[in-house]
MILUM-9826 format. One record per residue (C-alpha): residue in three letters; residue number from 1; x, y, z. Coordinates in steps of 0.2 Angstrom, whole numbers, plus 5000, padded with zeros to 4 digits. Layout:
 resn resi   px   py   pz
  ala  NUM    X    Y    Z
...
This chain:
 resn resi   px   py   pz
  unk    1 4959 5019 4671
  unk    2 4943 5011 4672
  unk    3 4929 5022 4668
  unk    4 4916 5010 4677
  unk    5 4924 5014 4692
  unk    6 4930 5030 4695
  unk    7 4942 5037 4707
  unk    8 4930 5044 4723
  unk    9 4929 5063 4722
  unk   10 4935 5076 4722
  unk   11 4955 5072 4714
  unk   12 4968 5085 4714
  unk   13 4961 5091 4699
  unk   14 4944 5092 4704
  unk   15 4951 5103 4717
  unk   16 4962 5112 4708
  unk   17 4945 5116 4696
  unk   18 4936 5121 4711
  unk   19 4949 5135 4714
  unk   20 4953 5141 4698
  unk   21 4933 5145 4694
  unk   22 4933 5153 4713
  unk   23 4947 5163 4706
  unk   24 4939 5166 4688
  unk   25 4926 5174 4699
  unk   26 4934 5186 4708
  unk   27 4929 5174 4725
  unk   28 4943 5178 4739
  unk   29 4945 5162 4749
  unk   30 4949 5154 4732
  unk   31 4964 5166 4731
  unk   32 4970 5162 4749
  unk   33 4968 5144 4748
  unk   34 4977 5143 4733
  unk   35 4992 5151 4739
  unk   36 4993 5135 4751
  unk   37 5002 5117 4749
  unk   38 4985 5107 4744
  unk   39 4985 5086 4746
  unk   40 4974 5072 4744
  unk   41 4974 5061 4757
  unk   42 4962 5045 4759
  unk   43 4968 5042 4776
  unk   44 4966 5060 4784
  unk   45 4950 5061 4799
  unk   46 4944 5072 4792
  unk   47 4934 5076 4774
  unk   48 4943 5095 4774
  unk   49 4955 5104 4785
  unk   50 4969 5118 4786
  unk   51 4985 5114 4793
  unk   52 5001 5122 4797
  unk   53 5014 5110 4792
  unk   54 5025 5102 4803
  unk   55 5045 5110 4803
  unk   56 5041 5124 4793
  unk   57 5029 5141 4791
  unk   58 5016 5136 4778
  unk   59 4999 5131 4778
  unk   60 4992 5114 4770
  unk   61 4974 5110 4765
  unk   62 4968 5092 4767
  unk   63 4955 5084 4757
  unk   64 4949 5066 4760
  unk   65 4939 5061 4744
  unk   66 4932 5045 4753
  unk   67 4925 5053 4767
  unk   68 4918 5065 4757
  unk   69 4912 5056 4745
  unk   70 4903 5044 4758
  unk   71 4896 5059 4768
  unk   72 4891 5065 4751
  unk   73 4880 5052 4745
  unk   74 4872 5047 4759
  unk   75 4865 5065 4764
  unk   76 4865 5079 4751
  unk   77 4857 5082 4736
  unk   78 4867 5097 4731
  unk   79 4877 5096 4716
  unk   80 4896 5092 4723
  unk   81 4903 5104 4718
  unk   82 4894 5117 4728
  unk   83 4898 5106 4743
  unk   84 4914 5105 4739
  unk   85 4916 5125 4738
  unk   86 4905 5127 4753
  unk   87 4918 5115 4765
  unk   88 4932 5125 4756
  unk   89 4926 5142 4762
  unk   90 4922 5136 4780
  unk   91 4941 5128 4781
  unk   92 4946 5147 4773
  unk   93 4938 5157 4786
  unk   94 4946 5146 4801
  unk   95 4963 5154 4792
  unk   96 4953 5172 4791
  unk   97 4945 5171 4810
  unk   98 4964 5167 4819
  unk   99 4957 5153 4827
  unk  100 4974 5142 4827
  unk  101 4984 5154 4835
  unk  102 4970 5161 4847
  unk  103 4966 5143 4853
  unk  104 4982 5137 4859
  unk  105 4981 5149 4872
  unk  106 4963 5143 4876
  unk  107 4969 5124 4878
  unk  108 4972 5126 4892
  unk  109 4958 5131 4898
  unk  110 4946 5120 4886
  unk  111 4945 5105 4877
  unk  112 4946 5103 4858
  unk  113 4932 5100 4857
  unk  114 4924 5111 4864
  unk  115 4936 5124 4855
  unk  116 4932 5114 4840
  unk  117 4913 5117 4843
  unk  118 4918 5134 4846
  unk  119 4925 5138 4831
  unk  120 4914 5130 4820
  unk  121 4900 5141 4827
  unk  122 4909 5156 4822
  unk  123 4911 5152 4807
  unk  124 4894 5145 4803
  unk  125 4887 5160 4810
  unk  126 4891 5172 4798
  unk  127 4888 5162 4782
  unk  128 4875 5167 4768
  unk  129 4858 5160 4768
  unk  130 4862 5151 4753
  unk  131 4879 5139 4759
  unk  132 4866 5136 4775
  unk  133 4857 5124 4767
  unk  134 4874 5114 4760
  unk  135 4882 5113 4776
  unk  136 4865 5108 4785
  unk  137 4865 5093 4773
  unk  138 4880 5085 4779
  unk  139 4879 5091 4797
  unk  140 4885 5106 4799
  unk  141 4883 5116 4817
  unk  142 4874 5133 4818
  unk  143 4873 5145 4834
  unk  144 4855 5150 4831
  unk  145 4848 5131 4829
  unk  146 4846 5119 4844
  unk  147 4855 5114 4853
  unk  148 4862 5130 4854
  unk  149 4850 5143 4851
  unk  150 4863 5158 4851
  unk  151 4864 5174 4843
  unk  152 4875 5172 4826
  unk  153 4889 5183 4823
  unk  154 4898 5180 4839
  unk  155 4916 5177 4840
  unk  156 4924 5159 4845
  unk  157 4929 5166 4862
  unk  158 4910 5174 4864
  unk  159 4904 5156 4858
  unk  160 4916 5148 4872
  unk  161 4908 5158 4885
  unk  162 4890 5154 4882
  unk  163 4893 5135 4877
  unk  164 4893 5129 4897
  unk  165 4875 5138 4900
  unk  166 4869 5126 4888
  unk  167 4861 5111 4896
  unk  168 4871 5097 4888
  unk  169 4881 5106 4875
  unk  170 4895 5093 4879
  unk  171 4886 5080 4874
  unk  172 4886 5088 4854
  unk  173 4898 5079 4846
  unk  174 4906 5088 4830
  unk  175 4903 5080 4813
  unk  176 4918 5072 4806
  unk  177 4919 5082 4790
  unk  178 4920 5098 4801
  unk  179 4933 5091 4813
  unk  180 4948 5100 4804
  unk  181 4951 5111 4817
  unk  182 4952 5099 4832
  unk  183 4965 5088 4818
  unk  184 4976 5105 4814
  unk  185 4977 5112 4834
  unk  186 4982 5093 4840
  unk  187 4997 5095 4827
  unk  188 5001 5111 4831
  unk  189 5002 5106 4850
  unk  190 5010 5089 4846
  unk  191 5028 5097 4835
  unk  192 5034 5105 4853
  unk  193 5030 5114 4867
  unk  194 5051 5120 4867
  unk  195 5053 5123 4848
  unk  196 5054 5119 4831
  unk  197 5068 5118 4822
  unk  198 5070 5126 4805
  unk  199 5081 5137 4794
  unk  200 5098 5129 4803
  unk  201 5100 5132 4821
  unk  202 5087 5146 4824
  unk  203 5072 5140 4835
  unk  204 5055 5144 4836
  unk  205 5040 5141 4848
  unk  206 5026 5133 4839
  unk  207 5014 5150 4845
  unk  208 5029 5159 4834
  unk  209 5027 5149 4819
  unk  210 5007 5149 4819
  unk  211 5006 5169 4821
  unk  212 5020 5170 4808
  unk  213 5009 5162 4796
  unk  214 4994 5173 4801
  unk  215 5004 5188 4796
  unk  216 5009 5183 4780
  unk  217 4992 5177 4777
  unk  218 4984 5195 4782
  unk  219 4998 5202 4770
  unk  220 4991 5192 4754
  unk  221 4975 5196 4760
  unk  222 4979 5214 4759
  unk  223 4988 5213 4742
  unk  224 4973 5204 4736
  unk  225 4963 5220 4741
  unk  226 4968 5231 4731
  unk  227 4956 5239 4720
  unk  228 4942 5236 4732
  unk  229 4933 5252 4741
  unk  230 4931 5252 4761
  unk  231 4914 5248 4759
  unk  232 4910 5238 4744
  unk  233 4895 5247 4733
  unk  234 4883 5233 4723
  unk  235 4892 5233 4706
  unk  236 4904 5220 4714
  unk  237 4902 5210 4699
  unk  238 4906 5224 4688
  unk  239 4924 5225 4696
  unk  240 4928 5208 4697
  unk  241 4924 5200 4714
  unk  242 4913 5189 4709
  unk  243 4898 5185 4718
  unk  244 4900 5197 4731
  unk  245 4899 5180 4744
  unk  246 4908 5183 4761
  unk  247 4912 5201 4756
  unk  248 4911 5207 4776
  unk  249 4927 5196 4776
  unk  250 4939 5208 4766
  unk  251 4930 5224 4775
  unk  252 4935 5214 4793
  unk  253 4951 5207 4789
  unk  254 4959 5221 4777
  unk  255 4946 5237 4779
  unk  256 4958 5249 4769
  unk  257 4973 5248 4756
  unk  258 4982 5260 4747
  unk  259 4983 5254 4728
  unk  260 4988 5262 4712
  unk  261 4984 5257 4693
  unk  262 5002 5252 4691
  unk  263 5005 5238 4705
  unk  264 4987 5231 4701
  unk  265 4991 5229 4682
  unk  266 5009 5223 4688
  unk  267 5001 5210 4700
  unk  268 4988 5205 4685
  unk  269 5002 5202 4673
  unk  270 5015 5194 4686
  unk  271 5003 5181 4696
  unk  272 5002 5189 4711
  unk  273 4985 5199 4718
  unk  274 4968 5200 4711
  unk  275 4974 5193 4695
  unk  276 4977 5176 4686
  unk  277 4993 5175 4677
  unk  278 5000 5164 4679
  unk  279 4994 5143 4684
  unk  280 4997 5134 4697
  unk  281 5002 5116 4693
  unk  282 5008 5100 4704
  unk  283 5022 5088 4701
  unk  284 5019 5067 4710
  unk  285 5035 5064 4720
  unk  286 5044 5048 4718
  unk  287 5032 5037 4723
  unk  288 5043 5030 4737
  unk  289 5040 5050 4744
  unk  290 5023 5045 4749
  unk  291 5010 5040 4736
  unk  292 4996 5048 4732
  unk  293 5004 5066 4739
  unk  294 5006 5081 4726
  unk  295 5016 5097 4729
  unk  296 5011 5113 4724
  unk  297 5026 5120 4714
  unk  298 5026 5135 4700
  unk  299 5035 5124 4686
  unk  300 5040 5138 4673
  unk  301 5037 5135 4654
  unk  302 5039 5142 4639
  unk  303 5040 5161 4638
  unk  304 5025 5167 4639
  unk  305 5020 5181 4626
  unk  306 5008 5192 4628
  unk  307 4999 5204 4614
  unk  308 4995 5222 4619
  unk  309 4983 5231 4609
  unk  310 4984 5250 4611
  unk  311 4970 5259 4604
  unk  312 4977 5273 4593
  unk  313 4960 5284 4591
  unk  314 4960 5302 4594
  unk  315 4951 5301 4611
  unk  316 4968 5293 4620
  unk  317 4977 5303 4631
  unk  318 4995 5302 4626
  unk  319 5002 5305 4645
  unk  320 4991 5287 4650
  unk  321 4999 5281 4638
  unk  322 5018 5284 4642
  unk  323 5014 5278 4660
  unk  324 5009 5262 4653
  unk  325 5022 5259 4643
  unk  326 5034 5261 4656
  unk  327 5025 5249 4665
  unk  328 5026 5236 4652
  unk  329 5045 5240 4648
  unk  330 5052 5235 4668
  unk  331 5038 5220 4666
  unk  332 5048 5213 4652
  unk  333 5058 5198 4658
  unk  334 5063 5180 4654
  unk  335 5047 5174 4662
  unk  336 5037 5183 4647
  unk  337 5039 5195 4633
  unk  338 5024 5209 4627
  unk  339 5022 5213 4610
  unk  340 5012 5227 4604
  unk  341 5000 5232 4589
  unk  342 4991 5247 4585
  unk  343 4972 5246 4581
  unk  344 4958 5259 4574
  unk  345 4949 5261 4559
  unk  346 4962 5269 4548
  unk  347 4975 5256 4553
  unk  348 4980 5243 4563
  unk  349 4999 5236 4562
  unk  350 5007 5220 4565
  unk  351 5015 5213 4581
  unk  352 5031 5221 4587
  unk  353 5042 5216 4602
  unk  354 5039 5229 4615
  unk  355 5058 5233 4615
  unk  356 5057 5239 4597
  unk  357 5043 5248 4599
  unk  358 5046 5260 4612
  unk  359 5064 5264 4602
  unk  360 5051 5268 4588
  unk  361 5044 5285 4589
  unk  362 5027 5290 4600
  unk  363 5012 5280 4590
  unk  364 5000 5293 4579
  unk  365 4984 5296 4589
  unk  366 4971 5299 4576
  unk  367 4950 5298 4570
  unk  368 4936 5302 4583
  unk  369 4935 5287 4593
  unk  370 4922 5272 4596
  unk  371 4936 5258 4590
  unk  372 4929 5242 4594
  unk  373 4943 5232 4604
  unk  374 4932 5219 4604
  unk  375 4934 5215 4586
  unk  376 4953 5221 4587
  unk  377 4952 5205 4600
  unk  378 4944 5194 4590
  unk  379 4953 5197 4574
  unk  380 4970 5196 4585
  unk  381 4966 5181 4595
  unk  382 4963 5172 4575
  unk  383 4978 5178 4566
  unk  384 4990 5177 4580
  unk  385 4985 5159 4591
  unk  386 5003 5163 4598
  unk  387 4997 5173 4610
  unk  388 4989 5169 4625
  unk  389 4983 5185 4635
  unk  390 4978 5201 4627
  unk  391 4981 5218 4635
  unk  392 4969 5231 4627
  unk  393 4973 5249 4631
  unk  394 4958 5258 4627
  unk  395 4946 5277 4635
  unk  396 4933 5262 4638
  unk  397 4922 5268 4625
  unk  398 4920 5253 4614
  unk  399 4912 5236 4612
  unk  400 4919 5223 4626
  unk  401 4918 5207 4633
  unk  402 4906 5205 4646
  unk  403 4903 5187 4655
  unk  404 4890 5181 4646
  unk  405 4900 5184 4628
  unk  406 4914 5178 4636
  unk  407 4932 5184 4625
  unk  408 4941 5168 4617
  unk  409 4955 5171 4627
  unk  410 4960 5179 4646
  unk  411 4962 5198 4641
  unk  412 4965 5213 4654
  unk  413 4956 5230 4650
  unk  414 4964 5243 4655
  unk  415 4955 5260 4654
  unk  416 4961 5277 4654
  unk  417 4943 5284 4660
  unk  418 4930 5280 4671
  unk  419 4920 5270 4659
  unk  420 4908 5258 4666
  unk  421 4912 5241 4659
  unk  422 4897 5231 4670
  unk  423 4900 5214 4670
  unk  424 4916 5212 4658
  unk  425 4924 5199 4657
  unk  426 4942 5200 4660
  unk  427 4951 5212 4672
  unk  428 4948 5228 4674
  unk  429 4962 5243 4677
  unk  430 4957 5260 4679
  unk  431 4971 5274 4675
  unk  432 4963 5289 4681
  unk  433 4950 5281 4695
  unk  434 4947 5294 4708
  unk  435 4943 5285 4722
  unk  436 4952 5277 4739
  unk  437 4960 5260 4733
């Protein structure tokens, strides 16, 4: 490749990077987005948008690196990566406001571009002070600024119902890099007004296929929620979400889920929910398929092994302890295998499959607590490389991780009390949390 001219920004990878640190971060649109088909396609209208594809019920996110990077150059000074995560959650909360489905009805009563305006103004709208100043950059549309002058916060219908009071509104034309919207509704209304076939002989309406995907989309939002309390308290960081960005979104979208320590663990280790187990990766058709298209697809490797470290000091609960590995024993498959080791002061053993040692007898809980699992971790993650996620069963009253002291590799704490554990890095699962989840 010639490094003197590099390939215009952002490739696949930069926008597979883009997610995975969005995901690192506990950020939630990364987590939708990433459930989607993605492509890079130099020829798309558009620098970003969200489409359902054609024949079938899944979504698709599009991303033109020329326009972007044209768009990018000639008007921000933000660094573009924050660009490119701030057009990512604007394409995200399109999928989280329903404005696909709602605006094929309102076609026929408005223009797509006027829906598009819409749209964009309810989404803008409700965007932190921070991501205002990267979308005004390159363009973006805001209700409270001329020509518009409206309240924020509004709805895309509330916003279609104030846009003809405003002298001239017509006349605003939307930037190209926020036309997604206006690209995704003239596909949906150009498959068919009679159906779309798919799965054999069974016919759809279009309207069918786009609320089909919305209800899938709000049930991974809601498995993604787990964890999370009604009403987020500050301490976000503390429990994973990241940043606390676009918070209002889970409360609006998902405001309540019932959860247990047992299916968030179990979603941690298997991929799915609010952890990351498992990596997405991409496979290049035949280049006769289309060039330049890559295809999301889960392309299974080696078996992966993970190490569980049980802490063995006398502050354990044994009954935490049977749960979890009851757990761990229906998790074990041929997609991945757990082996255990025991670790306090007095002793700490080798690496056993988890098959032989639940045959073994109950461990020997024993000394006065305060083992560091951090060390355990350390030491662990030296003499067995093998490994590539740790599990560390602990009472939470030790040393840990935290995001600034990063652990050498992904770990999962999982806590049998209350203990704080601000800021740790890793995922957290609490065993005996008293609290609505």
């Amino acid at each position: 490749m010639d490094r003197s001219n590099p390939p215009p920004y952002p490739t696949m990878a930069d926008l597979e990077s883009a997610l995975q640190e969005g995901i690192q971060s506990g950020c939630l649109f990364s987590y939708i987005l990433s459930s989607l088909n993605r492509r890079i396609d130099e020829t798309a209208e558009a620098i970003a948008y969200v489409s359902l594809s054609p024949n079938r019920k899944a979504w698709s996110l599009v991303v033109n690196p020329i326009l972007f990077s044209q768009i990018y150059e000639t008007r921000s000074k933000e660094p573009r990566e924050r660009v490119l995560r701030a057009i990512l959650i604007h394409e995200f909360l399109h999928l989280a406001h329903d404005h696909f489905d709602r605006g094929l009805t309102l076609l026929k009563s408005y223009s797509l571009e006027t829906l598009n305006i819409a749209a964009d103004l309810a989404v803008n709208g409700c965007r932190k002070h921070g991501e205002l100043s990267v979308l005004e950059e390159i363009g973006g549309l805001f209700p409270d600024r001329p020509p518009f002058d409206f309240p924020v916060r509004l709805s895309m219908e509330q916003y279609l119902a104030l846009l003809p009071k405003t002298k001239g509104c017509m006349l605003v034309s939307v930037p190209k890099w926020l036309s997604g919207f206006s690209q995704t509704m003239e596909e949906l209304q150009g498959l068919s007004d009679n159906g779309t076939p798919y799965e054999g002989s069974v016919y759809a309406s279009i309207r069918d296929l786009a609320s089909s995907a919305t209800l899938e989309l709000k049930k991974r939002i809601g498995e993604l929620m787990q964890g999370l309390q009604k009403k987020p308290s500050s301490d976000l960081r503390s429990r994973g979400f990241g940043r606390g960005e676009d918070v209002w979104v889970t409360d609006w979208v998902f405001p309540r889920v019932k959860n247990t320590w047992m299916r968030h663990l179990r979603n941690v280790l298997t991929g799915s929910g609010s952890g990351v187990a498992n990596t997405r990766s991409y496979r290049r058709p035949h280049r006769r398929e289309g060039g330049g298209i890559l295809l999301k697809v889960n392309i299974s490797s080696q078996k992966e092994q993970t190490l569980i470290i049980l802490d063995t000091s006398g502050s354990m609960m044994a009954a935490d302890y049977e749960l979890f590995m009851g757990l761990i024993k229906t998790l074990n498959s041929d997609a991945r295998s757990f082996y255990v080791m025991q670790w306090d002061y007095e002793q700490q053993t080798e690496p056993v499959p988890v098959t032989v040692f639940m045959a073994k007898k109950k461990p020997e809980f024993h000394g006065r607590g305060g083992t560091d699992m951090q060390q355990a971790v350390l030491v662990a993650s030296q003499r067995y490389p093998q490994y590539k996620k740790m599990v560390v069963v602990t009472d939470g009253g030790t040393p840990y991780f935290t995001k600034d002291d990063p652990s050498p590799v992904p770990v999962i704490w999982v806590l049998t009390h209350n203990a704080p554990f601000n800021n740790a890095d890793g995922v957290v699962v609490r065993l005996r949390e008293d609290r609505d989840t």
